[in-house]
N, C-alpha and C positions, 0 to 999 in steps of 0.2 A: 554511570558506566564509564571505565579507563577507555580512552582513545585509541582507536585501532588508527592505522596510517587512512584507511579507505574511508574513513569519518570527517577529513580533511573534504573531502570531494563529496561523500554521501553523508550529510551526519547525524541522519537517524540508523545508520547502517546497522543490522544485527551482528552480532559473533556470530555467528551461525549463517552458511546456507542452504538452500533447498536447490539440489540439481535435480533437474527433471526429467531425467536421461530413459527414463521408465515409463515417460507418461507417452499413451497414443496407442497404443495394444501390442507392441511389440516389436521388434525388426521384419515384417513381414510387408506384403503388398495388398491386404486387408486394410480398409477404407474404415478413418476415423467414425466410431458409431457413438450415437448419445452416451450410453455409459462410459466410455472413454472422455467425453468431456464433463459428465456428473464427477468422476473419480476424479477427472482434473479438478476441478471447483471443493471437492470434499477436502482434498489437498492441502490447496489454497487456503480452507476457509481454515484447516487444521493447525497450517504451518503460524500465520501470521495470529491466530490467538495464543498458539504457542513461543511468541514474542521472534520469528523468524519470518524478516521482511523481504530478504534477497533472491532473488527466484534466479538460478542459472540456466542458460540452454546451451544449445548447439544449434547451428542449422541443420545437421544432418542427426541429430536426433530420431533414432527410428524412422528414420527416412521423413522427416521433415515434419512427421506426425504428431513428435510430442510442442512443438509450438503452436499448430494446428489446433489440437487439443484443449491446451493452454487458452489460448485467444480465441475460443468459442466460448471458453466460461468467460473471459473477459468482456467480451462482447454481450452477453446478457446480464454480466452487471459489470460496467463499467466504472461506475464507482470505487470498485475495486485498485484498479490503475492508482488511484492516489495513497495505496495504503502497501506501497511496496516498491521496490526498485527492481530492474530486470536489466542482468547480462545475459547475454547470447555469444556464440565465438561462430569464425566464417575460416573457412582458407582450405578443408580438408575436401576433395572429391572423389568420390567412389570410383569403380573402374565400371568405363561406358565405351560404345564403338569406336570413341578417340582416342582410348587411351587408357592403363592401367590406374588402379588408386594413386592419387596424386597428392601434392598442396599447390596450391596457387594464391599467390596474392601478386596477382594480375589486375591491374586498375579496372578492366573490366567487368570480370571473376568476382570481388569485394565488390566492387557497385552492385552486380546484378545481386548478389547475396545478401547485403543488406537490406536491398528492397522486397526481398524473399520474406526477409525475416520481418519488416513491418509488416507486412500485409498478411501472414503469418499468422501473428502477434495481437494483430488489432490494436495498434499503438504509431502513433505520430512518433518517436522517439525510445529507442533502446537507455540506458543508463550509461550502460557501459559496453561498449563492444569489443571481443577478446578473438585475435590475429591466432588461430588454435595451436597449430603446430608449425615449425620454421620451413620455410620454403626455399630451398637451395638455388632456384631461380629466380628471386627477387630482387625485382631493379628496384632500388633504396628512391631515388627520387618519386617513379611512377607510382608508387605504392603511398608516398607523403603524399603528394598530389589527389591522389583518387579520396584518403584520409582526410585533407583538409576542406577537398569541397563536399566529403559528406557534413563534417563538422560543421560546416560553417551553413551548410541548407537542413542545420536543426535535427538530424538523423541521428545523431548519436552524443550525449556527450562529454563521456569519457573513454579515453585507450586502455586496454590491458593487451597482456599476450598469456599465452597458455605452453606448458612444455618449453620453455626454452631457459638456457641457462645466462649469466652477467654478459660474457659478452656478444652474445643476440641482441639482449636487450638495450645496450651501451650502442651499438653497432647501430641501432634501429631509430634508437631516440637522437641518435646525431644530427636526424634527418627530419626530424618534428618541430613541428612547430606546437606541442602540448603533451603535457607530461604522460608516459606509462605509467599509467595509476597501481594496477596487478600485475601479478604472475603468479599460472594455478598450474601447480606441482602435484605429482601424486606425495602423498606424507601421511603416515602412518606407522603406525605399531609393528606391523609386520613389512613396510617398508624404511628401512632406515638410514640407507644412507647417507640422509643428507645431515644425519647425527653422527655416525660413524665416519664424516668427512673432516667432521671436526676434532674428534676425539684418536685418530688411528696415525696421524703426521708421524712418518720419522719410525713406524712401525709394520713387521712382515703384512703383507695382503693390503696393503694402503693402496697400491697400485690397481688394486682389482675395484674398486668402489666406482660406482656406476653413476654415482651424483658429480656435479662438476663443480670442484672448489672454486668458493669465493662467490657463491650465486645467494645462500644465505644472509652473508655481508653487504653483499653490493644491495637489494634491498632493502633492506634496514637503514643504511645508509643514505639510501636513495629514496626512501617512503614509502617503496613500493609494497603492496597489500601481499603478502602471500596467503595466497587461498591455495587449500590440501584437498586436491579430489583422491578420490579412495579412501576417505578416510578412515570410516568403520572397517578396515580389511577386510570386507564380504562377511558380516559377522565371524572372522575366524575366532576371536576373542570371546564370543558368547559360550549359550551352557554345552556348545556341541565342539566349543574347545575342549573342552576337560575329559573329554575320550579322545582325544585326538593323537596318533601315534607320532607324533613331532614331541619330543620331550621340549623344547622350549614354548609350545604353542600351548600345550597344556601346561605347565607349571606357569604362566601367566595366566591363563584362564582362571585359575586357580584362585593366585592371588588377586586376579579382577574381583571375585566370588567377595572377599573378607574385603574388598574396598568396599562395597557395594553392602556390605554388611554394617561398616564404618561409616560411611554417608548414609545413607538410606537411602539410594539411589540405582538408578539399573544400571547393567555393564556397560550397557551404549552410552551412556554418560563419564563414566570411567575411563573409554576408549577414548572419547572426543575429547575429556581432561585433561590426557597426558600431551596433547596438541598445544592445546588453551594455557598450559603451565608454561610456557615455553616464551620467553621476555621477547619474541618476534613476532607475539602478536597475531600468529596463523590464524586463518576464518576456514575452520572445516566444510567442507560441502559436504550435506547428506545428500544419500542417494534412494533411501528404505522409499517404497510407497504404502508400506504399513503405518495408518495414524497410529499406534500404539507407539509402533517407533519412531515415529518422530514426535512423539510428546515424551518419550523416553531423552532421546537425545537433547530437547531442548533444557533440560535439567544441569547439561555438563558447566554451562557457566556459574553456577550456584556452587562451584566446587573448587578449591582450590587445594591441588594435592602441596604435599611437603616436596619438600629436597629428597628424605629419603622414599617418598612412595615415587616419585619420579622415576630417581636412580632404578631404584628397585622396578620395576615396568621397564626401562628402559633396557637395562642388563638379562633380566631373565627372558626377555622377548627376542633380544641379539642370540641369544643363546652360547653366547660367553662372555667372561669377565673383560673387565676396561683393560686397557695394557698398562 
């Protein structure tokens, strides 16, 4: 298997992850029940036969639920814990009597969070832990600090961050004392900007691109793992594309249809391809808690599209020609 950057750090790591944004029964205040952790565990036992060892969370994952979940199936077989790696991300807080939805990464905000998420977890130790979204209020020292002495008391042990573009992450790793391993981006088929950042320089509407140049690069450059959440675009790509009144959503579907006729493979796999073709090495996160689909998606690394099925997926899903 070609070297992904996060193989450096992990190196059994899969191309593929399992986020588990779904597991727990829902965003509701409905108290985890046995089937919520059966389903966890069917999950688990689905994903890592299907050659996917990376398990992603959140702490606030349906409200704290889906690590709950998670780490009830772990806890009745713990055996399990050696046949997988687990990120988790902390910094995001909902809106409570203090105060509206927030981020914090507040030395004591991350401390308490990460001890959330072990105990959670049913795990001495996360893999990797990912700082979710940028905190406008972050003291850069107090935040290394709180970082190094969870590292160093065996919590966690490696950094990623989530949502932030090169110089966050330049800005952040100043202050470290251990490398930012990731950065998990949304990337996909039906999000493209950070294709269209590259390809639009020097041309009308270049200005409107919503991705922030040089975050690709830096990177790549830098080793860093880009993990794609959303990457299936909400099945938009699947067979409920192909009625779909978006002429570029459906004339992709379309040609998804005759890829998948050409491989022998399903479109979930076709979608995660057109990531995987990509010399930067992205690790998609799925999000299906359908095993179908995720024994479907685990397929996409067996595939390696051309230059022109790229292009071609690439242009018809933009829904215009290159400049």
């Amino acid at each position: 298997m070609s070297q992904y950057p996060i193989n450096k750090h992990l190196p059994k790591a899969s191309k593929l992850a399992y986020g588990c944004m779904g597991l727990g029964g829902g965003w509701n205040d409905n108290p985890v029940s046995p089937e919520h952790i059966s389903q966890a565990r069917r999950i688990i036992d689905t994903a890592l036969e299907a050659g996917i060892n990376v398990f992603d969370h959140a702490d606030i994952y349906t409200f704290n639920k889906a690590e709950i979940a998670f780490g009830e199936a772990l806890k009745q077989s713990p055996s399990l814990r050696e046949s997988m790696y687990i990120q988790s991300k902390c910094g995001i807080r909902f809106e409570d009597e203090a105060g509206p939805g927030r981020y914090d990464f507040s030395a004591g905000w991350v401390t308490q969070s990460v001890n959330g998420i072990l105990k959670r977890l049913h795990t001495e130790k996360i893999d990797v832990l990912f700082l979710h979204r940028p905190d406008p209020l972050v003291e850069l020292d107090e935040l290394a600090s709180a970082l190094s002495s969870l590292h160093s008391d065996g919590k966690f042990d490696f950094l990623g961050v989530s949502n932030m573009n090169h110089h966050q992450i330049g800005f952040l790793q100043s202050a470290l004392d251990m490398p930012i391993v990731a950065n998990q981006i949304e990337m996909s088929l039906s999000k493209l900007d950070w294709l269209n950042d590259g390809v639009m320089v020097g041309t009308p509407g270049y200005q409107n691109n919503t991705y922030t140049s040089g975050t690709l690069e830096y990177c790549r450059l830098n080793g860093v793992q880009l993990q794609a959440w959303g990457s299936l675009a909400q099945g938009m790509f699947s067979e409920r594309g192909l009625h779909s009144e978006q002429e570029n959503v459906r004339v992709t579907a379309e040609y998804i249809t005759t890829l998948c006729e050409k491989y022998q493979i399903p479109s979930e796999a076709i979608v995660l391809a057109f990531l995987l073709r990509h010399p930067a090495k992205i690790q998609p996160v799925i999000g299906t808690s359908n095993l179908e689909r995720i024994k479907a998606c685990a397929k996409a690394p067996n595939v390696t599209l051309t230059r022109e099925e790229w292009y071609s997926l690439f242009v018809k899903a933009r829904g215009h020609v290159l400049p």
